[in-house]
C-alpha positions in Angstrom: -21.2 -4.5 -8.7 -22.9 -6.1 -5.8 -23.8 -3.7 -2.6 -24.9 -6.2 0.3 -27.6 -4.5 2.1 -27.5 -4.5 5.7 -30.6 -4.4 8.3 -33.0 -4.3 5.5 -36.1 -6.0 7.4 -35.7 -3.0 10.5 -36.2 -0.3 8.2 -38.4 -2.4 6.3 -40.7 -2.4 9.8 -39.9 1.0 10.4 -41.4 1.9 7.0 -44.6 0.0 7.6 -45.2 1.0 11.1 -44.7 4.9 9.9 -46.9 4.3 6.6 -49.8 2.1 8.6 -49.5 5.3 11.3 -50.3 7.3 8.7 -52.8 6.1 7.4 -54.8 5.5 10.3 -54.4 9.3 10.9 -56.2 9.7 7.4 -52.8 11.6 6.7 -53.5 13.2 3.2 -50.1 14.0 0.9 -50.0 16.1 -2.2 -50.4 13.9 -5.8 -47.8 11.9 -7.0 -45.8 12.1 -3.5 -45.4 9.0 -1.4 -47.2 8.8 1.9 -43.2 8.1 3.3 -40.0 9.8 2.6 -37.5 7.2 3.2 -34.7 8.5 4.2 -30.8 6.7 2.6 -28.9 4.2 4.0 -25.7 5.4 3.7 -23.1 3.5 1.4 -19.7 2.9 2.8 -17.1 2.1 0.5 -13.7 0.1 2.1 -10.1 0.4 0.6 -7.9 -2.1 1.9 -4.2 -1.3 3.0 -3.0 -4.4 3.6 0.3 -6.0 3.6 4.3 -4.2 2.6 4.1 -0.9 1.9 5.4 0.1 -1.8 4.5 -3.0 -2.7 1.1 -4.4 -2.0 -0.1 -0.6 -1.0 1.0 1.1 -4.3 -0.3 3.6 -6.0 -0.5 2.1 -9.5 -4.3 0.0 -7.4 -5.1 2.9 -5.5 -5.1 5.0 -8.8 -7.8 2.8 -10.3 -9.7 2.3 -6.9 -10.2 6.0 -6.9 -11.7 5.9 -10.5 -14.4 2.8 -8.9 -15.0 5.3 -5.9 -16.2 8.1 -8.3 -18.0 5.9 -10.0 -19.8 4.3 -6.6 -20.3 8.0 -4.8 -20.2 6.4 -1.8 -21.2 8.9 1.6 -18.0 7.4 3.9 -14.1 6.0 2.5 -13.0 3.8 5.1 -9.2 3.1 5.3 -8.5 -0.2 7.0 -4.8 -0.3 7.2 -2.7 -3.4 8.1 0.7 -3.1 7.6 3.3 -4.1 10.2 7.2 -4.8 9.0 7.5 -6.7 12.5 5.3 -10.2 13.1 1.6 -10.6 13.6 0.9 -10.3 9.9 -0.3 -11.9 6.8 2.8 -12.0 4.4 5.1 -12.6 7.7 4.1 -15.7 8.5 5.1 -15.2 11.8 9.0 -14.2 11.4 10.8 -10.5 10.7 11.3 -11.0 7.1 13.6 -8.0 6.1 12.6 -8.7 2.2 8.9 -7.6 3.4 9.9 -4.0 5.4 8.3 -1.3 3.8 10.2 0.3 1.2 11.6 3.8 1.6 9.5 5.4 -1.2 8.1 8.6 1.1 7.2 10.5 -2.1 5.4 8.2 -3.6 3.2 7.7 -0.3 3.4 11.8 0.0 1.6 11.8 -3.8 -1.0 8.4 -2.9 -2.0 10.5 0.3 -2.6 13.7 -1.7 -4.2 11.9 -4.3 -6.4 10.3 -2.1 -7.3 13.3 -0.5 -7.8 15.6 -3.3 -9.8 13.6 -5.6 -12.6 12.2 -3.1 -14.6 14.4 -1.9 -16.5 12.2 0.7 -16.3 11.6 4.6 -12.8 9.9 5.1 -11.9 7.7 7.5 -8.5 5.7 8.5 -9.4 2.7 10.5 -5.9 1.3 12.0 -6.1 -2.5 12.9 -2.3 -2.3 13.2 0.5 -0.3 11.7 4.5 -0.7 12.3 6.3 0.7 10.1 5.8 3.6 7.3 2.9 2.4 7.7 1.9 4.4 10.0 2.5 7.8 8.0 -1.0 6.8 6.4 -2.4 6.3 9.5 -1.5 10.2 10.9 -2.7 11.4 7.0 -6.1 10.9 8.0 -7.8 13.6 11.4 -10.4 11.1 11.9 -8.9 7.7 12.9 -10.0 4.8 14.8 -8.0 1.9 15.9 -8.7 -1.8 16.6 -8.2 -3.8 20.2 -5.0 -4.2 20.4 -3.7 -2.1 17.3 -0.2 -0.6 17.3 1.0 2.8 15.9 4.6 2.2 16.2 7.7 2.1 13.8 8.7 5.7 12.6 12.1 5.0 14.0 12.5 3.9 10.1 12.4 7.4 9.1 15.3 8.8 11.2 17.2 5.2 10.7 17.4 6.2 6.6 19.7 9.0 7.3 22.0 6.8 8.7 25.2 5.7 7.3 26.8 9.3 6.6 30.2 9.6 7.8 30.3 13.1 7.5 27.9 14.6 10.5 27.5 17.8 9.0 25.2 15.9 5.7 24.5 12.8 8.1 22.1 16.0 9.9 20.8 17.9 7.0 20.0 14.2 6.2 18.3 13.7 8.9 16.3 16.8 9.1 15.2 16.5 5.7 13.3 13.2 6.5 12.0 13.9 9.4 10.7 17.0 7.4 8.9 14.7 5.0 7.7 12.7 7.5 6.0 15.9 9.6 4.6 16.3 6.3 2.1 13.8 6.7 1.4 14.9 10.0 0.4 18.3 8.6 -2.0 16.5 5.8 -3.8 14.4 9.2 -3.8 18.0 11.0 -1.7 16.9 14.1 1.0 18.7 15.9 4.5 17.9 14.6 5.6 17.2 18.5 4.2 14.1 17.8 5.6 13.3 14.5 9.4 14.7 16.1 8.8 12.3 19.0 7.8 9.5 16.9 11.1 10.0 14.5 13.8 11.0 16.6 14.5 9.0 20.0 16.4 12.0 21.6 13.1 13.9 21.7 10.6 13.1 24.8 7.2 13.9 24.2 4.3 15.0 27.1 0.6 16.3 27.1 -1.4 18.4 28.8 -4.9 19.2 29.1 -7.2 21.9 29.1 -10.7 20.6 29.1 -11.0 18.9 25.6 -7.9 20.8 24.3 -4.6 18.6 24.3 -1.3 20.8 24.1 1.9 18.4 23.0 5.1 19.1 23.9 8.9 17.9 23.6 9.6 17.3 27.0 8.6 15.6 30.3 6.6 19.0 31.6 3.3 18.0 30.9 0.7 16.3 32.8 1.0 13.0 30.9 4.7 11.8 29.7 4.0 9.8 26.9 7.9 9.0 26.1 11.0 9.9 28.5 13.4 7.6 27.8 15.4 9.5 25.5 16.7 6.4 23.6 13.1 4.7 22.4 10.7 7.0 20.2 7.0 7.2 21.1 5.0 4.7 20.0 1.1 4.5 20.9 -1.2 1.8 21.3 -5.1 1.5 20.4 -5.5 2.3 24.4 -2.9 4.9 24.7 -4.3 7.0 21.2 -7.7 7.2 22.2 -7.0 8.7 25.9 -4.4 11.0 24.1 -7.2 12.0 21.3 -5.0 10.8 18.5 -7.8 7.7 18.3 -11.7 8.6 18.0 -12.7 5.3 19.4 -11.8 1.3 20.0 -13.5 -0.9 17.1 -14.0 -4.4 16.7 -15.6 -4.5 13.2 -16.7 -2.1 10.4 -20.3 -2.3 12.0 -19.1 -1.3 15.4 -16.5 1.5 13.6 -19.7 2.6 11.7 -21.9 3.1 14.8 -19.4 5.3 16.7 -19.2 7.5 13.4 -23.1 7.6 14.5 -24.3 5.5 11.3 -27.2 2.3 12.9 -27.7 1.4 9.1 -25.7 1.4 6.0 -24.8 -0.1 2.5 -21.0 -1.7 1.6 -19.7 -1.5 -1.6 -17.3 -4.3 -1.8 -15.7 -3.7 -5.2 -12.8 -1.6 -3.6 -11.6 -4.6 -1.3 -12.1 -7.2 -4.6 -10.1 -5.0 -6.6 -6.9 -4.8 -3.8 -7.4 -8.2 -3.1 -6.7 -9.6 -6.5 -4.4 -7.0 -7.1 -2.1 -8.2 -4.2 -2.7 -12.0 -5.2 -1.9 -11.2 -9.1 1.0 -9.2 -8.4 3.0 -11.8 -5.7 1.4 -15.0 -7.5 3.5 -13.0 -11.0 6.7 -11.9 -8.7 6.8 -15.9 -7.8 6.8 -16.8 -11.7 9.5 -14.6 -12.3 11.7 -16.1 -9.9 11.2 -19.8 -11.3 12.4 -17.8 -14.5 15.0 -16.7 -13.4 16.5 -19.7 -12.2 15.6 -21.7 -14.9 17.5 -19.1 -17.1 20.2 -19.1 -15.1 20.5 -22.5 -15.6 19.5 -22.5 -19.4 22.7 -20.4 -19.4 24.5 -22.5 -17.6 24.3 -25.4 -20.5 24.7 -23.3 -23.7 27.7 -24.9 -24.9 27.9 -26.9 -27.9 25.7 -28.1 -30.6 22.7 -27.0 -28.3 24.3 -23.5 -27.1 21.7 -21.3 -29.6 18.6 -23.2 -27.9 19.6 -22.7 -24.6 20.4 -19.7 -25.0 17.2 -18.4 -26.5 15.2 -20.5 -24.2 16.8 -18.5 -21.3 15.7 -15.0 -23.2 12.4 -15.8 -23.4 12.6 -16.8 -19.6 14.1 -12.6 -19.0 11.4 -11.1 -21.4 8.6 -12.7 -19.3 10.4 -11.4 -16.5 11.1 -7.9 -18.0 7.1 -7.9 -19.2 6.2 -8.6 -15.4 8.5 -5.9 -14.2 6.4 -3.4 -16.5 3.0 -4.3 -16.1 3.5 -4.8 -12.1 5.5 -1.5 -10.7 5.2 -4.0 -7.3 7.5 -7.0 -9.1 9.8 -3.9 -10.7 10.2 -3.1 -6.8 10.8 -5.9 -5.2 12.8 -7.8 -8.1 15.2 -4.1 -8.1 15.1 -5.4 -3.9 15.4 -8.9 -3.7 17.9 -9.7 -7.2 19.3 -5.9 -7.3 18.3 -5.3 -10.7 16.7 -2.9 -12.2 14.5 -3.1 -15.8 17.4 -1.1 -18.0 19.5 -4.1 -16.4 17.0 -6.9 -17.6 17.3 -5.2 -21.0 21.0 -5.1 -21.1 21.0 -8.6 -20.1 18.9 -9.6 -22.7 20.5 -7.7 -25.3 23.7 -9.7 -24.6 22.2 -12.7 -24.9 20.9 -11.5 -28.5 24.5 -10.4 -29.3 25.3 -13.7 -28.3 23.6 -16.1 -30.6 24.2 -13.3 -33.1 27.8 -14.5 -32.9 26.6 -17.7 -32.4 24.9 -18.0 -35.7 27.4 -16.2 -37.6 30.4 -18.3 -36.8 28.4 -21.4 -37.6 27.8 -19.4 -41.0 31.3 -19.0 -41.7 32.3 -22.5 -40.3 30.0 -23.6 -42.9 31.0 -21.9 -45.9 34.6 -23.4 -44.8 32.7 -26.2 -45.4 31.6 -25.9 -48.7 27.7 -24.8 -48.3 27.6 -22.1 -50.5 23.7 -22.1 -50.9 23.9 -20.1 -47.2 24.6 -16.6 -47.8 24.9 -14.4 -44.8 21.6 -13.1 -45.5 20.5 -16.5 -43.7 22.5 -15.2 -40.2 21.1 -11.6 -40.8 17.1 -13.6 -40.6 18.4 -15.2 -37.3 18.9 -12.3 -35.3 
């Protein structure tokens, strides 16, 4: 693993001046200690959260990412989250593509967060360059956040939107409740008040501030010195400006060197194997999703000309075509996901297709069997058809 050192020639001066001081002094140190005591650069170690979450943010990377990070011992875990179901993103390309919302998988982001949390025990950071979306229930997980020009915290909507649908209002409320109640639960993990997290989910709640010195008081209504939302149809949404004058935001960042000096680190090391491993991660997993849907139109089609003399081959040609896409589905949780999403089936359906086809040129092969012992070619027992299958 390669750790790019950064500002190596200051402290390189700084450790001359200091030892050529010394020395000058006629400084005397006990044997075998160095004239210097350098002190350490600290190593930062960055995790990417990029892209739809469930998908490219899944735990199934982040799992081994936090077996690199013990392995590293870094001194700081920055977060750098981007991941906005609504333009100015990557895997957007500049349009609301509904196929690329996050998915609605809050316990699986409840477990990452808690995984994340519990098993690394260094300084952690979120760093939000911009979040819309669920999203941006990582981004409250963390107390110490920072926020990028221009960065949005916005989307929670989401959460009170997935209890929608219920006829009956009695379970369309303990519906809503319930998510809302997950969703405060991040809130809890970050260590802010859940006024924020009930304005952020539910539009009929308003949401104020008021101060007290440093001390910020949040409350559902329009009392407070500063109304943040009073429109009682929109939920609260915050902006890098907005956070950071309401406290939710430590600071405005640029880059990871200007995030690293208002953390009150001048110097420091980056390991860089977190962001290789998330970056081919996301590339493997979409550049594998993309092969399976080539398969599956090819098998469809395969399927489409199994008839006659050349049914069998076809046939078995557009199996192998569904066990590549069944073997994808397994090794990538991310193509299970969004292949259950995009083609509404799920990996016991793949196998039952697949099975079928077997069954198929089972019966295939048998009735050629019989057809040709009508025939006269006795040397093929149905031992042969049993070797087919």
């Amino acid at each position: 693993m390669s750790i790019p050192l950064r500002f190596v020639a200051l402290s390189g001066l700084l450790a001359a001046a200091t030892a050529s001081s010394l020395a000058a002094r006629g400084a005397e140190t006990p044997a075998g200690e160095s004239a210097v005591t350098e002190s350490k650069v600290p190593v930062v170690y960055v995790v990417p959260m990029s892209g739809q979450m469930g998908t490219d943010i899944h735990p199934s990377i982040y799992d081994e990412v936090v077996k690199d990070v013990m392995e590293v011992q870094p001194d700081v875990i920055v977060y750098q989250l981007k991941s906005a179901d609504i333009d100015n993103n990557f895997y957007l390309a500049g349009n609301d593509d509904r196929r690329e919302f996050g998915l609605a998988k809050i316990g699986e982001y409840r477990d990452l967060v808690r995984t994340l949390h519990e098993k690394l025990d260094a300084r952690q950071v979120m760093w939000v360059e911009d979040s819309v979306g669920l999203g941006s229930l990582l981004a409250l997980s963390w107390p110490e956040m920072y926020m990028s020009e221009g960065a949005r915290l916005w989307g929670l909507a989401r959460i009170s939107s997935m209890a929608a649908g219920w006829s009956d209002p009695d379970v369309a409320s303990k519906m809503l409740n319930a998510w809302v109640g997950m969703g405060n639960g991040f809130l809890q993990i970050g260590g802010y008040p859940l006024e924020i997290g009930w304005a952020m989910m539910r539009p009929e709640y308003n949401l104020s501030a008021s101060f007290k010195g440093r001390e910020v008081t949040w409350a559902n209504d329009t009392a407070g010195q500063w109304v943040v939302d009073s429109s009682g149809d929109n939920v609260a949404n915050f902006n890098a400006s907005l956070a950071e004058d309401m406290g939710l935001s430590q600071g405005t960042v640029e880059n990871l060197d200007d995030l690293m000096f208002l953390m009150g680190y001048r110097e420091y090391d980056e390991a860089e194997s977190g962001k290789q491993m998330v970056e081919k991660y996301v590339s493997d997993w979409r550049r594998t999703f993309d092969r399976c849907k080539t398969w599956w139109a090819d098998a469809q089609q395969k399927m489409g000309w199994a008839s006659g003399d050349d049914a069998i081959k076809y046939l078995g040609s557009a199996k192998t075509d569904l066990e590549r896409i069944l073997r994808a589905c397994r090794q990538y949780p991310a193509v299970e996901a969004r292949w259950q999403q995009d083609y509404g089936m799920s990996i016991l359906q793949l196998e039952l297709q697949i099975e079928g086809i077997k069954d198929q040129i089972g019966d295939m092969r048998r009735g050629n069997q019989g057809r040709g012992n009508r025939g006269g070619n006795r040397g093929r027992g149905s031992g042969g058809g049993g070797r087919g299958l």
